[in-house]
C-alpha positions in Angstrom: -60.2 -98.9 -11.4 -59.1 -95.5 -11.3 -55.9 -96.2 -13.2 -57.9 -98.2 -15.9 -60.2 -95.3 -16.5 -56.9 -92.8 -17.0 -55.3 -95.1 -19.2 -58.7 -95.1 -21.5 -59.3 -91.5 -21.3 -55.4 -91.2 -22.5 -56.2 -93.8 -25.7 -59.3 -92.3 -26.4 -57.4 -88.4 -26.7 -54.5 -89.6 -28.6 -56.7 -91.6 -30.9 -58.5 -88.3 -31.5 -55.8 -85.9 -32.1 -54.2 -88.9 -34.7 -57.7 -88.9 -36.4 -57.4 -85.0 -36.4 -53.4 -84.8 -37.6 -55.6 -87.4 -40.7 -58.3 -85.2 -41.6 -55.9 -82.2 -41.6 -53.4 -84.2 -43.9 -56.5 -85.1 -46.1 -57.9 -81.7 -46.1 -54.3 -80.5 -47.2 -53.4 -83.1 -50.0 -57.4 -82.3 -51.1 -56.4 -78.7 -51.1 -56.2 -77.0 -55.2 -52.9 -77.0 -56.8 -52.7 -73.5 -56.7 -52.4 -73.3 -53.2 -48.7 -72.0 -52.0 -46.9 -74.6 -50.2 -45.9 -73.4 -46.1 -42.2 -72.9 -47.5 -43.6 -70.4 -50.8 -41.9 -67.3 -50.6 -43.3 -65.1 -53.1 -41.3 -63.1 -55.2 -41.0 -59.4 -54.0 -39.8 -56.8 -55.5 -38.1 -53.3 -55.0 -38.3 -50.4 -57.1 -36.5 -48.5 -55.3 -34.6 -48.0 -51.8 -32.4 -51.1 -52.0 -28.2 -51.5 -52.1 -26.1 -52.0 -54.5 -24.0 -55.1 -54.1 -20.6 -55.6 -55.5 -19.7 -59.7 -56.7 -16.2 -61.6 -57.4 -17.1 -63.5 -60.6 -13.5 -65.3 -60.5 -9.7 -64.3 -61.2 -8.0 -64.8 -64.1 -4.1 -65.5 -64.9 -3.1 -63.2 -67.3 0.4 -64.7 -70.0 2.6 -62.2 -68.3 2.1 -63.3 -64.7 -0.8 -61.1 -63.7 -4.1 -61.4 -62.6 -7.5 -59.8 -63.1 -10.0 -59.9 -60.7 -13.7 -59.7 -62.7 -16.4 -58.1 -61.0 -20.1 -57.5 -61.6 -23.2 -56.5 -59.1 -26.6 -56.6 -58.5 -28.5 -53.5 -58.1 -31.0 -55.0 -55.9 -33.7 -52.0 -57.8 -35.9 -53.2 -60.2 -36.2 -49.2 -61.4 -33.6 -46.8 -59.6 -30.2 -46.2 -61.4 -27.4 -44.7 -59.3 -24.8 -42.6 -60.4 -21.7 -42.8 -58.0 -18.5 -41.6 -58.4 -15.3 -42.4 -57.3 -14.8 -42.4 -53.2 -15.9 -43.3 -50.1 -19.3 -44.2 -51.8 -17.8 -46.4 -54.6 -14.1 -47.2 -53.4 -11.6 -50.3 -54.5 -9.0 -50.7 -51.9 -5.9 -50.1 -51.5 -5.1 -48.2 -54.2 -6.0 -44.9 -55.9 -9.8 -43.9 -55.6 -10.5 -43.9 -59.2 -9.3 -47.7 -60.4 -11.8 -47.6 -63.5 -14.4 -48.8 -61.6 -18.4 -48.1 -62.9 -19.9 -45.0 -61.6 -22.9 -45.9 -63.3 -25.3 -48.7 -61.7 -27.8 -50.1 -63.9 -31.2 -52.3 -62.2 -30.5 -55.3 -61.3 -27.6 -57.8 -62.3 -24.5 -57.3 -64.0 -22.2 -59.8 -64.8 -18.3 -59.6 -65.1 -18.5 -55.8 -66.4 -15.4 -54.8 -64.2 -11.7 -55.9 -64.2 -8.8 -55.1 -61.7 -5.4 -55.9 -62.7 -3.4 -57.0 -60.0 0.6 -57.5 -59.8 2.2 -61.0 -59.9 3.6 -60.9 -56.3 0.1 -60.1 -55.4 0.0 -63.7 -52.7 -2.6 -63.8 -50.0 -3.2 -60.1 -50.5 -7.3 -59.1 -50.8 -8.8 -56.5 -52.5 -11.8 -55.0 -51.5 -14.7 -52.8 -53.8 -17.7 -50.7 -51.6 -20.5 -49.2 -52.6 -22.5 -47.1 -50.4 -26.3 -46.6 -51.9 -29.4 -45.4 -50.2 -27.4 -45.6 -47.0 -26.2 -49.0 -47.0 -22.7 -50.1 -47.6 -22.1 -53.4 -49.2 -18.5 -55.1 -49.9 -16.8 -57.9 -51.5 -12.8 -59.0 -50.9 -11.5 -60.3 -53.3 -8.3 -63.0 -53.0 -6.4 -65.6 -55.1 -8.8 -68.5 -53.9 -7.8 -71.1 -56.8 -11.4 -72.2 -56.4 -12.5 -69.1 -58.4 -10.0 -69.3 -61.3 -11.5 -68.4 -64.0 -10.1 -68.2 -68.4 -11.2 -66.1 -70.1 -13.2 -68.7 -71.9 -15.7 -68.3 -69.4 -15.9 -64.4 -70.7 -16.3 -65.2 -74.2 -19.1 -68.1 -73.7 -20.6 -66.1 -70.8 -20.1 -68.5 -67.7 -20.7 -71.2 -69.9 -17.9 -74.0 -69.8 -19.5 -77.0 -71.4 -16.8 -78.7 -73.6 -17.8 -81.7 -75.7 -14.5 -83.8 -76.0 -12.8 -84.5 -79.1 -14.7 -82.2 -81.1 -13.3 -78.9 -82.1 -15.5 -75.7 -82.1 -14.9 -73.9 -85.2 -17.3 -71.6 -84.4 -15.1 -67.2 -83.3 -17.0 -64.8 -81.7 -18.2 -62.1 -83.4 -16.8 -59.0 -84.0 -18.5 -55.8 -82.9 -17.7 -51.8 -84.0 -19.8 -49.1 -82.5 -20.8 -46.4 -85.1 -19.0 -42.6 -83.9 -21.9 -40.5 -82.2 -21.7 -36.7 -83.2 -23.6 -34.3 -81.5 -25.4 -35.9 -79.0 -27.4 -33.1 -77.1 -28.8 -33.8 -73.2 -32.5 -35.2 -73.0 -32.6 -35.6 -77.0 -32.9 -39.4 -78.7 -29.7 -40.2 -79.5 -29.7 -43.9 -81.9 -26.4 -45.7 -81.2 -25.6 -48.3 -83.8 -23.2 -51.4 -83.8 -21.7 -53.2 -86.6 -21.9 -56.9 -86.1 -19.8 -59.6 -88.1 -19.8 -63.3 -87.6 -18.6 -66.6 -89.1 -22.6 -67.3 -89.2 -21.9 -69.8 -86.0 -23.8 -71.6 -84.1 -26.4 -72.0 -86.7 -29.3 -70.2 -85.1 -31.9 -72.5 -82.7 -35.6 -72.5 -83.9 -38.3 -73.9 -81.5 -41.5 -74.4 -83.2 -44.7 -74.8 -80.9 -46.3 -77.2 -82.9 -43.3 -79.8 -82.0 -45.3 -83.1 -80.6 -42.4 -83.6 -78.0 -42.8 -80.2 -76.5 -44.6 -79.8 -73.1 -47.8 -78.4 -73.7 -48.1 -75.3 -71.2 -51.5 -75.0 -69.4 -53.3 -71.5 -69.5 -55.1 -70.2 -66.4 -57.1 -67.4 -65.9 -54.9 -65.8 -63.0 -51.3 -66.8 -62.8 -50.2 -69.6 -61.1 -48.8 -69.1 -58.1 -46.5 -72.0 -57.7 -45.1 -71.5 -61.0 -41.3 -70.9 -60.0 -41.9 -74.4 -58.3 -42.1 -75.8 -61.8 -39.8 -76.5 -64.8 -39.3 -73.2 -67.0 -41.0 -73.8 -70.3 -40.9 -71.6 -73.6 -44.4 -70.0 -73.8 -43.6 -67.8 -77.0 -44.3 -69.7 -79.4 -41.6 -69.7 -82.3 -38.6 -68.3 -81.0 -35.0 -67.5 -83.0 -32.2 -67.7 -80.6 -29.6 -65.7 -82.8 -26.8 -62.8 -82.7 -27.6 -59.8 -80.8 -26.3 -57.5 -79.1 -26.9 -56.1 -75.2 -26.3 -52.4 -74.3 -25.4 -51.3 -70.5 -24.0 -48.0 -69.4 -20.6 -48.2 -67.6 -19.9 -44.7 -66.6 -21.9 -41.1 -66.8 -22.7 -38.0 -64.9 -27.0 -38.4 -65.5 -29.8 -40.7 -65.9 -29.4 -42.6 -69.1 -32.8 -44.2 -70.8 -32.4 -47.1 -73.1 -35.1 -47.9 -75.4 -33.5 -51.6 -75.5 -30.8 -53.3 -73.7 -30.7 -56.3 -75.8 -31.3 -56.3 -79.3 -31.3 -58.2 -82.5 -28.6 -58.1 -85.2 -30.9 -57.2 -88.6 -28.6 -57.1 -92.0 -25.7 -57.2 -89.5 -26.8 -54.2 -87.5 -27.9 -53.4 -84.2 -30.0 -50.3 -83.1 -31.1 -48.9 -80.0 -31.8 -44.9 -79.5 -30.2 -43.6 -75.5 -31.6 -40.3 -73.5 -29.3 -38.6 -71.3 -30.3 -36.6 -68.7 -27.3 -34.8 -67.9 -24.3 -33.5 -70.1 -21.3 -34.9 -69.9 -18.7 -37.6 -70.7 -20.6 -41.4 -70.7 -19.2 -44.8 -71.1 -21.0 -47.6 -72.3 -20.5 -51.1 -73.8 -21.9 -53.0 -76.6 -21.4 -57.1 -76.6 -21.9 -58.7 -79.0 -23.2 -62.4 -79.0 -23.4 -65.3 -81.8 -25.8 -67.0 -79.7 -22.4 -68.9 -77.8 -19.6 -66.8 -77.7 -19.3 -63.4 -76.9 -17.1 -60.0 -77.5 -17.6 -56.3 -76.3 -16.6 -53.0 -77.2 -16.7 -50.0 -74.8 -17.3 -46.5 -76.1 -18.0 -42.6 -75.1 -20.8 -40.2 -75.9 -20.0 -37.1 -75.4 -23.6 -35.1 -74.5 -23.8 -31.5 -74.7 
C-alpha cells in the first residue's frame, strides 16, 4: 500500500513540474517581441581604455617572386586615437624597428592599410606585428598559409571577389590626385582636396522608398532591441551609392580631427577640412572608390 501511495505521490509531482515547464513555455512564447532572447548580447561599447589589435588580411605574390603581407587593425575605441611610434610599443619582427608600419591608430577598423614585403626564399618563416596600447599587448604572425592568398584584385574591389563568368568588366578604377597643402599651421582648419577621375562605372545604384517590392521598416517609439537579430534594411529613404572618397591618417606626431572620413565626389572633387594638434610631419591616404573598385594615394602635410 505503501509503495502504491509513493508511486502516486511521484506522478502526481512530475505531472506538476511538466504542467509548470508548460505555463513557463507559454508565458515565454506570450512574452512581446521586444523581449531579448537568453543568448542577446547587447552591443557595448568603449570609448576609451581598450587595445589595439593588429590583423593578417592575406598575402599576396608579387611578378618578381615576392610577397606582401597586408595588414589592417581594429582599434577596439570607439573615440581614443593613439599615436605610437616605432618600438617595443609598435614593433614588426625581425627586422628593423621602423618597417613603414602606422604610428597613427584611428577608432575602430582598418582594413588592409599596411604592406610588408617579404623575400622570395621567405618558406615557413613568420612575421610578427605588436602593438602595446593602454597596457595591453596584442600580436598577429603572419606566414605563407596558401589559405590566405590573396590578388590584388581583392585590394582594388575591397574584399569583394564576386566574378560573373563570361562577362568582362569594363569598368577601371578611378584615379585619385591629392591637391599640394601649403602652410598648414597646428590646430588651424586645414581643407584637403582630391581630384577624382573615372570611366563613369558602375552606373551609380538608386534605391527609391516608394519601391512596392521593398520591405516596409516598422517605426517604434524606443529602439528595438532585437534589431541586430533581424535582416539589415535601408531606412534612408533615397540613397545614391556613387564615387567617393574615404580619408584615414596613416602616420603623425598629434591628434588629427577629420570633419569627414568618407566623402562624396561633387564635379569630380572631394573635400574634407583636418586639425592637427601637434606640428609635425603626417601621413595620410585618400581612396578613392567608383562604387566597385578602388585606388589610393598616400600623402604628407607638413604642420607648422
Amino acid at each position: 500500500m505503501k509503495k502504491l501511495v509513493s508511486l502516486a505521490t511521484c506522478l502526481v509531482m512530475g505531472l506538476s513540474a511538466v504542467g509548470s515547464r508548460s505555463v513557463s513555455a507559454q508565458q515565454e512564447a506570450a512574452a512581446p517581441t521586444g523581449t531579448p532572447p537568453p543568448t542577446y548580447i547587447p552591443d557595448i561599447k568603449f570609448a576609451s581604455g581598450r587595445e589595439v589589435v593588429p590583423y593578417l588580411e592575406g598575402w599576396i605574390k608579387n611578378p618578381d617572386g615576392t610577397f606582401d603581407f597586408v595588414f589592417g587593425y581594429y582599434n577596439r575605441n570607439s573615440e581614443q586615437e593613439f599615436v605610437i611610434p616605432p618600438g617595443p610599443d609598435n614593433m614588426v619582427s625581425p627586422g628593423p624597428a621602423d618597417q613603414g608600419q602606422p604610428t597613427y591608430f584611428m577608432a575602430k577598423r582598418q582594413f588592409r592599410i599596411y604592406r610588408v614585403r617579404v623575400p622570395k626564399d621567405f618558406g615557413d618563416k613568420t612575421l610578427t606585428w605588436s602593438i602595446t596600447a593602454n597596457g595591453r599587448t596584442e600580436k598577429v604572425v603572419a606566414k605563407l598559409v596558401p589559405a590566405y592568398e590573396k590578388d590584388e584584385n581583392f585590394i582594388r574591389t575591397n574584399n569583394n571577389t564576386t566574378v560573373v563568368m563570361g562577362v568582362d568588366d569594363a569598368n577601371k578604377p578611378p584615379a585619385i590626385q591629392v591637391q599640394p597643402v601649403a602652410n598648414a599651421a597646428a590646430n588651424t582648419p586645414i581643407t584637403l582636396t582630391a581630384n577624382f577621375t573615372d570611366d563613369g562605372l558602375p552606373k551609380p545604384r538608386v534605391i527609391n522608398s516608394d519601391d512596392p517590392d521593398r520591405p516596409q521598416d516598422q517605426t517604434a517609439a524606443e529602439p528595438d532591441p532585437l534589431a541586430r537579430f533581424k535582416s539589415q534594411r535601408n531606412t534612408s529613404g533615397t540613397r545614391i551609392i556613387g564615387p567617393r572618397v574615404t580619408w584615414q591618417v596613416y602616420r603623425g606626431t598629434g591628434r588629427v580631427r577629420l570633419e569627414q572620413l568618407l566623402t562624396p565626389v561633387s564635379n569630380g572633387k572631394a573635400t574634407t577640412v583636418a586639425r592637427f594638434a601637434a606640428p609635425g610631419q603626417y601621413t595620410l591616404i585618400a581612396t578613392a572608390s567608383d562604387g566597385k573598385l578602388t585606388s589610393a594615394q598616400r600623402f604628407t602635410v607638413d604642420v607648422k
